[in-house]
C-alpha positions in Angstrom: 84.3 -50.2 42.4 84.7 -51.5 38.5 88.0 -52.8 38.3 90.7 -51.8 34.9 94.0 -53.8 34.7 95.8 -51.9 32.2 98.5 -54.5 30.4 101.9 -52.5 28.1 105.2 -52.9 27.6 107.9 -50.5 29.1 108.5 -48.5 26.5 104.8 -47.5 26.4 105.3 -46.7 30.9 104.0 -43.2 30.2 101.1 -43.9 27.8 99.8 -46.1 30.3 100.4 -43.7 33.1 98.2 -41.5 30.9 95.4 -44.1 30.4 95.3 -44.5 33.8 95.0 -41.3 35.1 92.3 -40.5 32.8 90.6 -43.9 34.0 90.8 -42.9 37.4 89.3 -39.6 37.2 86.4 -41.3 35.9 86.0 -43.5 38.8 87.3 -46.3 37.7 90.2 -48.6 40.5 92.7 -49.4 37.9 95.7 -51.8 38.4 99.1 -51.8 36.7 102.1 -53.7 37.1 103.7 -50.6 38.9 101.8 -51.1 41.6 103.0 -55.1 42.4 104.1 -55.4 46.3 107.2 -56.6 47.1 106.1 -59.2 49.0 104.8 -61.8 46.5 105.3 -63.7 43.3 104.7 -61.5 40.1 102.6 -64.0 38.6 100.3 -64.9 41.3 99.6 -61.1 41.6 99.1 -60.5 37.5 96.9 -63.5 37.7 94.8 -62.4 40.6 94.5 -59.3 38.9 93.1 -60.2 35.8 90.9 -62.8 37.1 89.0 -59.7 39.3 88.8 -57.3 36.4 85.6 -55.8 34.6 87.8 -54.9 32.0 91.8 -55.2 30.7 93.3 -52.5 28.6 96.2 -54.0 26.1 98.7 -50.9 25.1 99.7 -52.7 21.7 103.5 -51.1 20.5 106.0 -53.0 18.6 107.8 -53.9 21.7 104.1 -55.2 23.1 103.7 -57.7 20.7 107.1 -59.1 21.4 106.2 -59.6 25.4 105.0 -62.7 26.5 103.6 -61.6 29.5 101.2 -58.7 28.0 100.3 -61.5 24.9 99.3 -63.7 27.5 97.2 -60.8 29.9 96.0 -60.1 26.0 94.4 -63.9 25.8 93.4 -64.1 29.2 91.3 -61.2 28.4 89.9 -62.2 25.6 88.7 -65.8 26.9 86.9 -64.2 29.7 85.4 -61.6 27.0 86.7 -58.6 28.5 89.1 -57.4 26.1 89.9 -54.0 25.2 92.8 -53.1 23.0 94.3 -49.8 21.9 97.3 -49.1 19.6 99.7 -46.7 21.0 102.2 -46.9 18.0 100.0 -47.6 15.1 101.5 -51.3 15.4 98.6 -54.0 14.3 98.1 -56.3 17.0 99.5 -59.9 17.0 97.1 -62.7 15.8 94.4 -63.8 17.3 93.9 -60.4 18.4 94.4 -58.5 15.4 90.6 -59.9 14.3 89.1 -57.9 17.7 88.3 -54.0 17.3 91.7 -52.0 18.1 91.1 -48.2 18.9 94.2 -45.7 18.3 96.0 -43.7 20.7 98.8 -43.0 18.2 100.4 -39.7 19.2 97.9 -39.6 21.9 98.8 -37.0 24.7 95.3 -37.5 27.0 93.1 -35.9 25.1 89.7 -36.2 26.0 88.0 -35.8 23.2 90.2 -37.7 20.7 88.3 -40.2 18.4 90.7 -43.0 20.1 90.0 -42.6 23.4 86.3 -42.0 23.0 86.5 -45.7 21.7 88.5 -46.8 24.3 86.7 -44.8 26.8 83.3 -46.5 25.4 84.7 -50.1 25.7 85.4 -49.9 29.0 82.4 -48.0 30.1 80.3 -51.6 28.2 82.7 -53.9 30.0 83.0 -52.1 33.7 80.2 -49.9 34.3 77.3 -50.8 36.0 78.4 -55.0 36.4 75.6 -57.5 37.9 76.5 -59.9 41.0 76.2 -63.5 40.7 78.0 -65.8 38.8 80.9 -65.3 36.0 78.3 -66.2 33.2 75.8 -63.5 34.2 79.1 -60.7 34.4 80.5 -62.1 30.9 76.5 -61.8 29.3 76.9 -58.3 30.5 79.9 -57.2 29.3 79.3 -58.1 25.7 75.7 -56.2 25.7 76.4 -53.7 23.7 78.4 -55.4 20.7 77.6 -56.3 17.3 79.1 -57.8 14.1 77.7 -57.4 10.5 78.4 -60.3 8.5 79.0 -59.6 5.0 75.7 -59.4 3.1 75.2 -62.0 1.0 74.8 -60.8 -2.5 71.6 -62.3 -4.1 72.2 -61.5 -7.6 73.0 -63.8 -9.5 76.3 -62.5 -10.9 79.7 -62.9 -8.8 80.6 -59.4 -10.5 78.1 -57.4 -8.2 79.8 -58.4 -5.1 81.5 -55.3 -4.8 77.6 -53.5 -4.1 76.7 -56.0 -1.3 79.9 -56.0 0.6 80.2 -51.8 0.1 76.5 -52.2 1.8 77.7 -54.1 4.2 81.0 -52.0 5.3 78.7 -48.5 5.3 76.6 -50.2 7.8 79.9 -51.0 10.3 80.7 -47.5 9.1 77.6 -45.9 10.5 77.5 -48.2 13.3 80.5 -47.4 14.6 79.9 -44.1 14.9 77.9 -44.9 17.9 79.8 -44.7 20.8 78.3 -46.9 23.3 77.9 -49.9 20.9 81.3 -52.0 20.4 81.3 -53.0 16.9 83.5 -55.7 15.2 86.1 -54.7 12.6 85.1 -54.9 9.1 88.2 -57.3 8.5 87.2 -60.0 11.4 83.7 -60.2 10.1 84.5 -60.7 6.6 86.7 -63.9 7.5 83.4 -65.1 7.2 82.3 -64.1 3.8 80.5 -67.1 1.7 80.5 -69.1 4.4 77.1 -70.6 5.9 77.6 -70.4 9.9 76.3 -70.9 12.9 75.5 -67.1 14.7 75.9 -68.6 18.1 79.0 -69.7 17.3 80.0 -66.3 15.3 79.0 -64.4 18.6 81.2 -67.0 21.1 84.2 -66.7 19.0 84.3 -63.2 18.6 82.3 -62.3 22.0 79.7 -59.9 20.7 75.9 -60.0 21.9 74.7 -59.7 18.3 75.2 -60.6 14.9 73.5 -58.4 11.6 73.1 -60.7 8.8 71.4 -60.4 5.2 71.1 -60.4 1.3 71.4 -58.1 -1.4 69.9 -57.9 -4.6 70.6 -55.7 -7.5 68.7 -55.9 -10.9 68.7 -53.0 -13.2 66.7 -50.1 -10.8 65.6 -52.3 -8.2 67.5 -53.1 -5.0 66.2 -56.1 -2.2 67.8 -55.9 0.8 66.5 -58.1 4.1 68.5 -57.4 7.2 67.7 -59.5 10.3 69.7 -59.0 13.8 69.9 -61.5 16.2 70.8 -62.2 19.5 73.9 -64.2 19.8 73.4 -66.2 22.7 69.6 -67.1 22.3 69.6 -67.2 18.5 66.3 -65.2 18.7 65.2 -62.3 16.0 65.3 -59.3 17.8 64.6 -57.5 14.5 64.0 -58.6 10.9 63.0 -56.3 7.4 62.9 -56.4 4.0 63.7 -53.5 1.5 62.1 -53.7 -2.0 62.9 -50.4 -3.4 64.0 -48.2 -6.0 68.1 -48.2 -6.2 67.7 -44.7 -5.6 66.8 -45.1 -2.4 69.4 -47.1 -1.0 70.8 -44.7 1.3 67.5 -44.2 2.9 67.3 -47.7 3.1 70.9 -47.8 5.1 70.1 -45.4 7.4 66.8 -47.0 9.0 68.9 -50.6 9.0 71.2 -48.3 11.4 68.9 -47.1 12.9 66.8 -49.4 13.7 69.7 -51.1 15.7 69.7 -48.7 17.2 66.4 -48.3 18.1 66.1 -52.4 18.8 69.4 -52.5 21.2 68.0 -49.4 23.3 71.2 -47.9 22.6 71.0 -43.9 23.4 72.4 -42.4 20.1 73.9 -38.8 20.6 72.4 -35.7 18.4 75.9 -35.4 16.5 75.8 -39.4 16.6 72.5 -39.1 14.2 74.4 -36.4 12.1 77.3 -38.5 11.7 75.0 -41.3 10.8 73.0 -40.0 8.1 76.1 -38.2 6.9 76.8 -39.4 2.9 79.8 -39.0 0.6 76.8 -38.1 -2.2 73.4 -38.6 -3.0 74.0 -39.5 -6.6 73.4 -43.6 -6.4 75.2 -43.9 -9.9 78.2 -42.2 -8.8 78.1 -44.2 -5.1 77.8 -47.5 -7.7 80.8 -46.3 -9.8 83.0 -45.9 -7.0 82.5 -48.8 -5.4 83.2 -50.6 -8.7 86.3 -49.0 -8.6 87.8 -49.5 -5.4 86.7 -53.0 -5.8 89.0 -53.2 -9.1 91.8 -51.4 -7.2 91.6 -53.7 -4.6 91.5 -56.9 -6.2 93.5 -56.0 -9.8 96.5 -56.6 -10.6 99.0 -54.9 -9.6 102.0 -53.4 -12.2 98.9 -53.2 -14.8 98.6 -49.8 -16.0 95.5 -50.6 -17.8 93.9 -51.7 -15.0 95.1 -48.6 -13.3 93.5 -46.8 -16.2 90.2 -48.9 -15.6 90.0 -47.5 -12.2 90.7 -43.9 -13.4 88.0 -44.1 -16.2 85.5 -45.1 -13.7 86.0 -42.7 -10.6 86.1 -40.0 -13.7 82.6 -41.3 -14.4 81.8 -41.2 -10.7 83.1 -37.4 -9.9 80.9 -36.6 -13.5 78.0 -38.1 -11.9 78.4 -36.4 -8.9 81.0 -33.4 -9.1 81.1 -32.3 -5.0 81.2 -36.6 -4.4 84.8 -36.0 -2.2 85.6 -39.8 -1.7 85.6 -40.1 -5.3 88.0 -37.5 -6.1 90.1 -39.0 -3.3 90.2 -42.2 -4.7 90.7 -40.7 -8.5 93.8 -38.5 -6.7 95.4 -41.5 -5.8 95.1 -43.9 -8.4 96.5 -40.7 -10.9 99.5 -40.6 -8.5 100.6 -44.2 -8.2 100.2 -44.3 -12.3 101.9 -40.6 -12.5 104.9 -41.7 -10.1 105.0 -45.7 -9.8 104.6 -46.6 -13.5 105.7 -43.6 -15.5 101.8 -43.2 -17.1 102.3 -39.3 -17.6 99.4 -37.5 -17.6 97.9 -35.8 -14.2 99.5 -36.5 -11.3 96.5 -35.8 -8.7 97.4 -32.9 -7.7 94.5 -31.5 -9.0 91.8 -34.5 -7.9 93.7 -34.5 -4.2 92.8 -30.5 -4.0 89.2 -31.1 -5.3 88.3 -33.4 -2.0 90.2 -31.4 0.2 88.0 -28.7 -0.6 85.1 -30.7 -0.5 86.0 -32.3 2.8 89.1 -32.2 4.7 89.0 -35.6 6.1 89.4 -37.3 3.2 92.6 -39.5 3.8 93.4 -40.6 0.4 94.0 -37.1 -0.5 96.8 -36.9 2.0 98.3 -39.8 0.7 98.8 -38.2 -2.5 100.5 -35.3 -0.8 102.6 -37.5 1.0 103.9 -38.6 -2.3 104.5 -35.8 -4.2 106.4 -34.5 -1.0 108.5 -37.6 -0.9 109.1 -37.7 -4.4 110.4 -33.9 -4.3 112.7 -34.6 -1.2 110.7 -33.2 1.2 110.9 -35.8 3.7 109.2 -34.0 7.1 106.1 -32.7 4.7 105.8 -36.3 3.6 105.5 -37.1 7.2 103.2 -35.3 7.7 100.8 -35.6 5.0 101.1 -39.7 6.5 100.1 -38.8 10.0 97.0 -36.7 8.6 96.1 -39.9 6.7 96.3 -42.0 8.8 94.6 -40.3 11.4 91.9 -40.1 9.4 91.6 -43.1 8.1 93.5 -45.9 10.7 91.7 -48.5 9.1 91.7 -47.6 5.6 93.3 -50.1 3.1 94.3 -47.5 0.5 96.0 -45.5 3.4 98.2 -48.5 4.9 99.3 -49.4 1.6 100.4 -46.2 0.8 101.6 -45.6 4.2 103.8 -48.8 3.7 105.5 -47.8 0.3 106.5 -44.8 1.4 108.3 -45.7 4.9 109.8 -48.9 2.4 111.0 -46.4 0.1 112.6 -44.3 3.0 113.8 -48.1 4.5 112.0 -47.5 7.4 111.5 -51.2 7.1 110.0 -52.0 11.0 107.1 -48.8 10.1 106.6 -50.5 6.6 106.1 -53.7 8.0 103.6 -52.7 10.4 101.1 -51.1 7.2 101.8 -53.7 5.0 100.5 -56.2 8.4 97.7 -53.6 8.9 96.8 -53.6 5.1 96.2 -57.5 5.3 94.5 -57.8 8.0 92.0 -55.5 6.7 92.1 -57.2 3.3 93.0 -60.5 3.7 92.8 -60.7 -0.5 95.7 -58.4 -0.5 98.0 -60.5 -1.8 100.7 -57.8 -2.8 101.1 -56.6 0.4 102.4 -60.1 1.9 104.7 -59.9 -1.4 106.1 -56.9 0.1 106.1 -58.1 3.5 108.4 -61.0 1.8 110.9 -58.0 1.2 110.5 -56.2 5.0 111.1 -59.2 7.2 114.3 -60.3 5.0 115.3 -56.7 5.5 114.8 -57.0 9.6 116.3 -59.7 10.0 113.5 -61.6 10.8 113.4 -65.3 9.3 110.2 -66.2 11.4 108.3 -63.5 9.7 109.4 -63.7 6.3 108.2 -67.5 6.2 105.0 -66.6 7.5 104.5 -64.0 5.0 105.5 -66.2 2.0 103.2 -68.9 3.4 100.5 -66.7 3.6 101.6 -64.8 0.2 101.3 -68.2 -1.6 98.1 -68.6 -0.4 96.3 -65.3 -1.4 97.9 -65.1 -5.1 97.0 -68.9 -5.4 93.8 -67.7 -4.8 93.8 -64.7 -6.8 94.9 -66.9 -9.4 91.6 -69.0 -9.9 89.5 -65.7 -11.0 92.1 -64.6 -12.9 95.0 -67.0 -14.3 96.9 -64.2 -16.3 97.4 -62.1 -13.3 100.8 -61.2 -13.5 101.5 -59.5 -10.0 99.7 -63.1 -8.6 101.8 -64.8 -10.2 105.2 -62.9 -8.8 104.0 -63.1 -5.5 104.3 -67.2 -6.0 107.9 -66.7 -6.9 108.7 -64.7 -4.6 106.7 -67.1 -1.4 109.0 -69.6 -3.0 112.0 -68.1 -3.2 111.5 -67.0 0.2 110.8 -71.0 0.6 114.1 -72.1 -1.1 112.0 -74.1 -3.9 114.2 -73.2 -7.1 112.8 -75.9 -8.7 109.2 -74.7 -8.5 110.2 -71.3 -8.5 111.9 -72.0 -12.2 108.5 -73.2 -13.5 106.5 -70.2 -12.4 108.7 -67.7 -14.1 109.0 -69.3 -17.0 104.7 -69.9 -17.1 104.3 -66.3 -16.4 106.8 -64.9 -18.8 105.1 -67.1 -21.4 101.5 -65.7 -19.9 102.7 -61.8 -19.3 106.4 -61.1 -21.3 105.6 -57.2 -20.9 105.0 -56.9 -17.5 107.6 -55.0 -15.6 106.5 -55.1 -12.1 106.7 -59.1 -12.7 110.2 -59.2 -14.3 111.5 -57.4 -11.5 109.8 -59.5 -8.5 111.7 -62.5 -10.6 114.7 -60.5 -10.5 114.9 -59.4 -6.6 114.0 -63.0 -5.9 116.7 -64.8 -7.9 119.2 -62.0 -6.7 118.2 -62.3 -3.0 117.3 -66.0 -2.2 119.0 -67.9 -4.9 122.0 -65.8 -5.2 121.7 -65.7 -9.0 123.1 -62.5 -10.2 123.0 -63.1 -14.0 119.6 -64.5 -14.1 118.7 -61.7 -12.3 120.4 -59.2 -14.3 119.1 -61.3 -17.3 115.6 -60.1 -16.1 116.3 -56.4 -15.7 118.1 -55.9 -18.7 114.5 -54.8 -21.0 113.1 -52.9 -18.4 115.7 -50.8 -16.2 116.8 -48.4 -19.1 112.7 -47.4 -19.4 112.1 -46.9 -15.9 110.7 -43.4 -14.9 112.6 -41.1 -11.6 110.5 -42.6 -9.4 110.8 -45.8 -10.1 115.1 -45.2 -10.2 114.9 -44.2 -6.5 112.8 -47.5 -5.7 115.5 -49.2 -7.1 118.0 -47.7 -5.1 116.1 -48.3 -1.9 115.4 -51.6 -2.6 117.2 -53.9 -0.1 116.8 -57.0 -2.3 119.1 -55.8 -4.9 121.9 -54.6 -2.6 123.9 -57.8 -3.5 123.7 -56.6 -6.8 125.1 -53.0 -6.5 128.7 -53.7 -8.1 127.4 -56.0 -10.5 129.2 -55.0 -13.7 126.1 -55.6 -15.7 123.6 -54.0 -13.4 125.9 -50.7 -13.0 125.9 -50.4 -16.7 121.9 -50.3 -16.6 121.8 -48.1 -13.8 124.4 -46.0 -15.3 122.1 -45.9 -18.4 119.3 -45.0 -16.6 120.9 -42.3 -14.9 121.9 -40.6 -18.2 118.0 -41.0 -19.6 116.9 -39.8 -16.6 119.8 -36.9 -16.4 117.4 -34.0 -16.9 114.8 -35.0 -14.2 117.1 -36.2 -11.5 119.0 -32.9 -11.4 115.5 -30.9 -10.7 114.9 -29.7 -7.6 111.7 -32.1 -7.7 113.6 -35.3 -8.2 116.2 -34.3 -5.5 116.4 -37.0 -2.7 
């Protein structure tokens, strides 16, 4: 009988009961630690275990990725390739083994039929169904038969600027393939490490376990689209499959659904009638609008962040996207959010989203962004348990959405729920690893925790990404914060003196920037005045919103009864007199 060793921590006992149970009723022998004789060393048993398994579950919680013993049950498991992982907590697993497919049991109570356990249910099914005899080689060729990754397309056009088509081309594949629930299918994040880079597929399909690898090119130019696809078998290097698409841009979702399905169709994989719906399912037939919005997540993504024009950017070009297209619901999800964040975050006026979030609600309820945008205005009127809510909806709906972590993270940082902060803002970067901002806030969480470890990695790794963003783009003021702050973080004053004083040369106006300076100074170097120096031009212009970030920012709790700073918060108060005594502004 196939063989499941499920591997959690004790706070997640009853979770794994619950996986287990289900397990068994499917026919499955499964083996937890509850079950370890009396007899004989706990080791030896584990070990024996896992060596005899088809398959090992990892329960990932916050207290998880703190045990040694389920970490190593994790990497055991993933050296023999028969690693299956599922989030109970909505905790990111711990490198390496946040860059392997993760389903969610969050708030999971056994449900059959839950798009979590489905997954999980799958992976396990691939790894420890029907299993060959003979030798370990022939039982780990098995196991990873029905896997895939897409690489990244490789866009073929001539013009850096259109990388945002070839890679949206290359997530809606994932997307779709995903969707099919006996194929295992790498995360979007993992196989984009890989972006730009000329590699060797064998190797690709070792390191990440997976039977196949989808590569190809993209090229755009004016009303024409060329796309080859090719998949290959990962362990002979062979084409199983290989086409080329020369066709009108118009047709490119036609073209992306028989790339799917001819996977499909190549890999003998038996796809479900609701699986083919699902597949062929679009946000909108409209290629302009799908071209608009990808330009403008792209922009959110990779802008910079604190500059309302840019915010404005990406307004102006879902607006163009929704025109294009008026029932196109991802679009008026994305438009929701981006009015909110200017509406709330930045003081920008105009429409708050309310209106966008409702228009792809009603178009289709699972759009997560929308959500988000409820969240928000919930938060921001007091209404703590709605806010809640309108989080779990979201991310439900979209566990491995950028837009969704982020936002998840700000909020539960605003409330100083720093240890469910931290988790989103690690979540967000492992599913961008461009997101420079997010390690920037991660440089405030792990301070807050108390944890020293983590905060050094972050600004290690913050450094790195801004340094990076700052190639393409050497005025970007939120990159250049996020330096400062790695450094502070670092204890560098001397280096962390130049920056500021090369970015307020480069960026005098921008507020986000002057106020990273100024928690950083405050917090690492213990330099009140500079600090205080900083805030003085911006505090007194803040909008409500921003006032309550302030006063749930840990990294300006040494700066409470500053004289000077009490003034400008006093200030603020008055300015601010008429909104923070509304109902809406109450916290």
């Amino acid at each position: 009988m196939p063989g499941v060793f499920v591997s959690y921590a004790r706070s997640s006992a009853q979770v794994a009961e619950q996986v287990s149970t289900a397990l068994s009723s499917m026919g499955y022998e499964v083996w937890r630690d509850d079950q370890l004789p009396a007899h004989r060393s706990y080791g030896d048993v584990i070990e024996e275990n896992l060596r005899t398994a088809d398959a090992v579950v990892v329960l990932w919680s916050a207290d998880a990725c703190q045990s040694q013993w389920v970490r190593a049950e994790a990497d055991m498991a993933r050296q023999a390739g028969i690693l299956v992982q599922a989030s109970v907590d909505g905790t990111t697993p711990p490198l390496p083994f946040n860059q392997i497919h993760c389903a969610d049991l969050s708030g999971w109570a056994g449900e059959k039929d839950s798009a979590g356990w489905r997954k999980l249910e799958a992976s396990v099914a691939s790894l420890a169904g029907e299993q060959p005899a003979g030798e370990p080689e022939a039982r780990a060729t098995s196991r990873r038969a029905l896997s895939i990754c897409v690489l990244p397309f490789a866009n073929m056009s001539g013009d850096a600027e259109q990388d945002y088509f070839s890679d949206g081309i290359s997530e809606d594949i994932t997307t779709d393939l995903s969707k099919v629930s006996a194929l295992a299918v790498t995360a979007r994040n993992t196989a984009f490490m890989f972006k730009g880079e000329s590699v060797d597929v064998g190797d690709v399909a070792r390191r990440l376990s997976v039977s196949h690898i989808l590569e190809g090119s993209v090229r755009k130019s004016g009303g024409r689209v060329r796309i080859t696809a090719q998949l290959i078998d990962g362990g002979t290097g062979d084409h199983l499959w290989a086409e080329r698409y020369d066709r009108d841009l118009t047709d490119i979702f036609e073209i992306q659904d028989e790339i799917s399905h001819a996977i499909v169709e190549a890999l003998k994989v038996k796809l479900l009638p609701e699986e083919k719906k699902a597949i062929e399912r679009r946000g909108t037939n409209n290629v302009g609008a799908y071209n608009y919005y990808l330009m403008a997540r792209n922009y959110w993504i990779t802008g910079n962040w604190g500059n309302t024009r840019q915010l404005e950017l990406v307004i102006r070009i879902c607006r163009r996207a929704v025109e294009l297209d008026p029932d196109y619901a991802q679009a008026w999800g994305l438009l929701a959010l981006m009015q909110c964040i200017l509406y709330f975050t930045f003081g920008g006026g105009g429409e708050d989203g309310t209106a966008a979030a409702d228009r792809a609600l009603a178009l289709d309820p699972r759009i997560p962004e929308a959500y988000c945008v409820q969240a928000r205005h919930a938060y921001e009127q007091g209404e703590f348990e709605a806010a809640d809510e309108g989080l779990r909806k979201a991310l439900e709906l979209g566990p491995e959405s950028w837009e969704v972590n982020r936002e998840a993270a700000r909020i539960f940082y605003f409330e100083r729920r720093f240890a469910e902060a931290a988790r989103h803002y690690e979540k967000a970067v492992t599913i961008d690893d461009t997101d420079y901002h997010s390690w920037n806030m991660l440089c405030s969480v792990y301070p807050a925790l108390g944890d020293e470890e983590g905060a050094v990695r972050a600004a290690q790794n913050a450094i790195a990404a801004a340094e990076r963003a700052l190639v393409n783009d050497p005025t970007n003021g939120s990159a250049l914060s996020t330096v400062v702050t790695g450094l502070g973080i670092l204890k560098q004053r001397e280096r962390a003196d130049e920056w500021i004083d090369r970015a307020l040369l480069i960026s005098p106006d921008n507020i986000f920037m002057r106020y990273n300076f100024a928690c950083t100074l405050v917090l690492q170097f213990h330099d009140a005045e500079a600090a205080v120096d900083l805030l003085e031009p911006i505090v007194p212009e803040m909008s409500a919103s921003a006032y309550k970030a302030v006063l749930a920012d840990p990294d300006l709790d040494s700066l409470r009864d500053h004289p000077r700073f009490k003034l400008l918060m006093e200030r603020l108060e008055k300015n601010l007199a008429g909104e923070l005594a509304s109902p809406a502004a109450a916290t």
